[in-house]
GUGU-978855 format. One record per residue (C-alpha): residue in three letters; x negated, y, z negated; residue number from 1. Coordinates in steps of 0.02 Angstrom, whole numbers, plus 50000, padded with zeros to 5 digits. Example, Ala and Ser with C-alpha at 12.3 -4.5 7.8 and 13.67 -1.06 7.14 Angstrom:
<mardos>
MARDO   fiba      c1      c2      c3   rotor
MARDO    ALA   49385   49775   49610       1
MARDO    SER   49316   49947   49643       2
</mardos>
This chain:
<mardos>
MARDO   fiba      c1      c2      c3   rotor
MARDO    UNK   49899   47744   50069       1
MARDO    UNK   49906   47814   50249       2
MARDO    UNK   49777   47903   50358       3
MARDO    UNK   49767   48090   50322       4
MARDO    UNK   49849   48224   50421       5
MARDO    UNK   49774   48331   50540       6
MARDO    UNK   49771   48479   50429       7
MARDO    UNK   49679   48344   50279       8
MARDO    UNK   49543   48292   50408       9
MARDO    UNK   49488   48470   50449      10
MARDO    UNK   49510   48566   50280      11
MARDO    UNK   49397   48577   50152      12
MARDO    UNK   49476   48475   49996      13
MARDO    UNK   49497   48594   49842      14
MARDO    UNK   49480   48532   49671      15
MARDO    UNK   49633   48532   49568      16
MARDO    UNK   49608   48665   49481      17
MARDO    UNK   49591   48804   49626      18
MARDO    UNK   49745   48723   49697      19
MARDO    UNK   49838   48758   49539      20
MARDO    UNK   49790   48902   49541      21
MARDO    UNK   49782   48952   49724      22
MARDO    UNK   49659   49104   49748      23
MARDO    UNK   49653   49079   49939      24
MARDO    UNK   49862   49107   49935      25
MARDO    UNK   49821   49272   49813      26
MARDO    UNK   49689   49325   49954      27
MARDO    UNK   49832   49287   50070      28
MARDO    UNK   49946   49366   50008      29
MARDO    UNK   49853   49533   49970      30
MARDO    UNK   49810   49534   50143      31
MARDO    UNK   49980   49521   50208      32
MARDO    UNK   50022   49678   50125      33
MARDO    UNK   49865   49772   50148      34
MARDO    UNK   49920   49760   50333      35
MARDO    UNK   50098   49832   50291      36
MARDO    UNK   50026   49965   50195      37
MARDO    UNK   49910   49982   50346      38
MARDO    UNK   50031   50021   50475      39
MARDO    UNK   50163   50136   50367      40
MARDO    UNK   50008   50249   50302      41
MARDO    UNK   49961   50268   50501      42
MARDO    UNK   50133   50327   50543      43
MARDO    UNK   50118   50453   50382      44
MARDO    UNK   49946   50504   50450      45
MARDO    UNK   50008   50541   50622      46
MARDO    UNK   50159   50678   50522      47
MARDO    UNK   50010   50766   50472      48
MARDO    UNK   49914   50772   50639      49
MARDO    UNK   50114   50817   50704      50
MARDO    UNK   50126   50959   50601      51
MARDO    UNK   50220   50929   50442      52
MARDO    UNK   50341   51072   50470      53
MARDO    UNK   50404   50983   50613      54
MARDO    UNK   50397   50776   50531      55
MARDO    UNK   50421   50826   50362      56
MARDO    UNK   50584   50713   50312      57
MARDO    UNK   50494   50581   50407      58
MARDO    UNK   50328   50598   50318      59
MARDO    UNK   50442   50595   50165      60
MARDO    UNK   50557   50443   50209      61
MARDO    UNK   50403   50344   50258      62
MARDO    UNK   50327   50396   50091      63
MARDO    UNK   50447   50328   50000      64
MARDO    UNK   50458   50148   50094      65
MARDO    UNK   50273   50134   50058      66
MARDO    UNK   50323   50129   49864      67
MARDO    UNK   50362   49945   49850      68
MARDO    UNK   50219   49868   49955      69
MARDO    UNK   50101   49969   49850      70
MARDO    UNK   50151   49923   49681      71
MARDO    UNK   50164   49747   49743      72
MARDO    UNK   49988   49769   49821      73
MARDO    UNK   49914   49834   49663      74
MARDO    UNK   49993   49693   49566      75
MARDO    UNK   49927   49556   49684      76
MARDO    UNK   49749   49636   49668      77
MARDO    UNK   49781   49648   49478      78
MARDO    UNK   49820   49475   49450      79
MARDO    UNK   49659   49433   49548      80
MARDO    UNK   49562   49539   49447      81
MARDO    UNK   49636   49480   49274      82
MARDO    UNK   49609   49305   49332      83
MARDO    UNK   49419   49329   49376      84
MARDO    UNK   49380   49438   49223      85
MARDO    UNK   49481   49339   49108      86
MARDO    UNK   49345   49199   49168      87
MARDO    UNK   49459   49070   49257      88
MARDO    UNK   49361   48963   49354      89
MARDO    UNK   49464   48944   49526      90
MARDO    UNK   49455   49139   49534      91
MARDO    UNK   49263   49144   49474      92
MARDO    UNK   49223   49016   49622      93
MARDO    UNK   49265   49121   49734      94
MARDO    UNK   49151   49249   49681      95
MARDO    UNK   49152   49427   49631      96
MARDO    UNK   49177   49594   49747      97
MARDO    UNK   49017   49693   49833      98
MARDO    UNK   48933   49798   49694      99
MARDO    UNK   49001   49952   49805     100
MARDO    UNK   49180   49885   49823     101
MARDO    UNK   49206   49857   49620     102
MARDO    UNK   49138   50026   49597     103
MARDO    UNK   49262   50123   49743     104
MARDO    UNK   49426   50004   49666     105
MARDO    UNK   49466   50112   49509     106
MARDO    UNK   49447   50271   49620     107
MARDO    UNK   49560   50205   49755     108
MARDO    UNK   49679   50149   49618     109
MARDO    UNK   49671   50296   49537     110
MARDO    UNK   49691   50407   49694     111
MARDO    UNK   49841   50301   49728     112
MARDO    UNK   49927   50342   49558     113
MARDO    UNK   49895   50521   49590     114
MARDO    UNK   49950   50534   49765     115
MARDO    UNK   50105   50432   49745     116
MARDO    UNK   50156   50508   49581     117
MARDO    UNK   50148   50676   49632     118
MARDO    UNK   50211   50645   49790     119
MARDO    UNK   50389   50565   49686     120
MARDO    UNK   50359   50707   49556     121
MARDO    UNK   50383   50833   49691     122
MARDO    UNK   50564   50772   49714     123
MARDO    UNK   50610   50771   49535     124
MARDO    UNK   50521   50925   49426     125
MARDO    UNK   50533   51082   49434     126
MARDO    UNK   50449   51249   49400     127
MARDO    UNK   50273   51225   49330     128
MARDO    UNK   50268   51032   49334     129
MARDO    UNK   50325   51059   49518     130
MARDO    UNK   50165   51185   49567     131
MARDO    UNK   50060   51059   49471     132
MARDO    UNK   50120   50900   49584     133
MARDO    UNK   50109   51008   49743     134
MARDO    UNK   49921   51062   49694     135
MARDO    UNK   49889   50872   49646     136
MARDO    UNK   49946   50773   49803     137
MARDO    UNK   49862   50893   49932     138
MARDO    UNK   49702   50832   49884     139
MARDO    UNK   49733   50685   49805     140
MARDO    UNK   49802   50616   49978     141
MARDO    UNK   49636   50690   50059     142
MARDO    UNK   49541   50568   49934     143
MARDO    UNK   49659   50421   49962     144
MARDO    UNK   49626   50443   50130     145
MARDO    UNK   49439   50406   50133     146
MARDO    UNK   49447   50287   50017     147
MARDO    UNK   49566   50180   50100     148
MARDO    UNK   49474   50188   50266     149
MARDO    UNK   49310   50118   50188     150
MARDO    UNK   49421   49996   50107     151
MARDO    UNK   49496   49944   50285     152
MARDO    UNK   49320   49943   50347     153
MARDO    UNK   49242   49827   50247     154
MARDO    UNK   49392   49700   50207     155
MARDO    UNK   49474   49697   50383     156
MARDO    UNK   49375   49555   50461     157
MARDO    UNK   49429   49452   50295     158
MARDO    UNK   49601   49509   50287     159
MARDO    UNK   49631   49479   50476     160
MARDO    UNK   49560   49291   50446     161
MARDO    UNK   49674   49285   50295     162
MARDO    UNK   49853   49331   50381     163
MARDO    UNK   49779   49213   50521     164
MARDO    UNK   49783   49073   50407     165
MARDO    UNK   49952   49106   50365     166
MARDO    UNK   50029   49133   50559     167
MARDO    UNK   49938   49005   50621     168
MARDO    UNK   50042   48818   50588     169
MARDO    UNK   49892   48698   50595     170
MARDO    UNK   49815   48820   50441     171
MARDO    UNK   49969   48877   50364     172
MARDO    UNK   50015   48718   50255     173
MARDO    UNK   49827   48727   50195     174
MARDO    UNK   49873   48829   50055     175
MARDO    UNK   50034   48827   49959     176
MARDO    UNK   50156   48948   49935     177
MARDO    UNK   50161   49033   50128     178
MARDO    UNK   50338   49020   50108     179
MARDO    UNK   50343   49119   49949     180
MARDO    UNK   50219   49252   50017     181
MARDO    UNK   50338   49269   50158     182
MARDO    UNK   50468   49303   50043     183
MARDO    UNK   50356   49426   49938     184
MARDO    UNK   50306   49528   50074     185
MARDO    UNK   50474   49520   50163     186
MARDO    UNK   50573   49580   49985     187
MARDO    UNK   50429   49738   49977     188
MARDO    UNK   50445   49806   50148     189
MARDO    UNK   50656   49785   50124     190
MARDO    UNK   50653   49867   49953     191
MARDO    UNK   50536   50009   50032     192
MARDO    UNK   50675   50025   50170     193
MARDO    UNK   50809   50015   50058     194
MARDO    UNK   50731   50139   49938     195
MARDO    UNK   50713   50260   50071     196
MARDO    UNK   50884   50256   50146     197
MARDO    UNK   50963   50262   49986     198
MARDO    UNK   50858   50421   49948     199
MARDO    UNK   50915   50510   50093     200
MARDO    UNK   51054   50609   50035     201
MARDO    UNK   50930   50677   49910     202
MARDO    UNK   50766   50680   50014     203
MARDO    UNK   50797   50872   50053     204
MARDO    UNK   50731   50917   49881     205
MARDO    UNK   50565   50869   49936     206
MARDO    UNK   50578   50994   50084     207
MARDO    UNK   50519   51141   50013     208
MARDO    UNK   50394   51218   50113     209
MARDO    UNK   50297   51379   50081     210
MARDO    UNK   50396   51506   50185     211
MARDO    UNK   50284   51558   50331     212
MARDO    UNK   50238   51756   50405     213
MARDO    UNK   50355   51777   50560     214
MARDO    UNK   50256   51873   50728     215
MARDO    UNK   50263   52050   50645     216
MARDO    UNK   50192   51979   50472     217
MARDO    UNK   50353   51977   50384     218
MARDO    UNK   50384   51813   50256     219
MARDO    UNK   50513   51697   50343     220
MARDO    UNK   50593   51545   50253     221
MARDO    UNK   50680   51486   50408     222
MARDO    UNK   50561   51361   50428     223
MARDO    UNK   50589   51287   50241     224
MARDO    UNK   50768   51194   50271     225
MARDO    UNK   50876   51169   50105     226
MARDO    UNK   50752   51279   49994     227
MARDO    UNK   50809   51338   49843     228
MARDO    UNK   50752   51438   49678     229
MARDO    UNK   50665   51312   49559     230
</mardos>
């Protein structure tokens, strides 16, 4: 047999099993799109702080990129959680979430339902069910919010150390499967493009704004483009 590689020498060797079953490429993974998710929800925070009457089919066309990388996030993190509950032992090694952390994940995976259901509802119901989403995602995006910056708080030091593993060459054949994660996270952020540019000749029935009081205090529904009777 030869002499080990560089990368053999200096990592840790797994046991079988946790290679098989590769929780550090599921933590890598997760990661990966944890910083996609990252970086589209800052440019839908900074429509807000904009002034949505102004960024509103961008805050909409960025809503619905974000679409694919979160159900792919959610199922990364759901396999990781059905593999630790479900008691298999490379995921149990690795130990369990802070007490804290278990306890905010079904509110931040619930706000996430809510926020990104009404948010798609908005484009496709009408009348009461349409009032109901528009009541829903205010709110629901205000919870979201917090939630996902504690969640950034706490896992960013690991998640940082994570996609490092994977950029970095020396660490990158450590783990299997970077190639695949590429692929993952390259197939979420072009289905969350392609969903949104195939949307757009339909996006404007999410722009219905309340129609605002003019200088003398007179309703004006100028600033509500392609509004119509629901």
């Amino acid at each position: 047999m030869g002499e080990p590689t560089l990368v053999e020498a200096t990592e840790p060797q797994r046991p079988p099993f946790v290679r098989r079953f590769n929780p550090d490429g599921n933590e890598r993974l997760t990661a990966a799109l944890g910083l996609v998710l990252v970086a589209l929800t800052v440019v839908e925070l900074a429509t807000l702080l904009l002034g949505l009457q102004s960024t509103l089919h961008l805050h909409v066309f960025v809503g619905l990129v974000l679409l694919p990388p979160i159900t792919f996030k959610l199922a990364s993190v759901g396999w990781r959680f059905t593999r630790y509950y479900t008691r298999n032992q490379a995921y149990r090694l690795r130990g369990a979430p802070q007490l804290f952390m278990r306890l905010l994940a079904p509110l931040l995976v619930a706000a996430t339902l809510v926020l990104f259901g009404s948010g798609v509802a908005m484009g496709v119901v009408h009348g009461g069910a349409l009032q109901l989403a528009r009541r829903l995602h205010g709110p629901a995006a205000f919870v979201w919010t917090l939630l996902l910056g504690v969640h950034v708080l706490v896992y960013a030091p690991r998640a940082l150390r994570a996609i490092g593993g994977d950029v970095r060459a020396r660490t990158r054949r450590a783990v299997a499967g970077s190639r695949l994660r590429a692929a993952v996270v390259a197939v979420a952020v072009v289905c969350g493009l392609a969903a949104g540019f195939a949307t757009l000749p339909v996006q404007h029935v999410w722009l219905h704004l309340p129609p605002h009081r003019d200088g003398h205090g007179r309703w004006n529904s100028a600033h509500s483009p392609h509004r119509r009777p629901r």
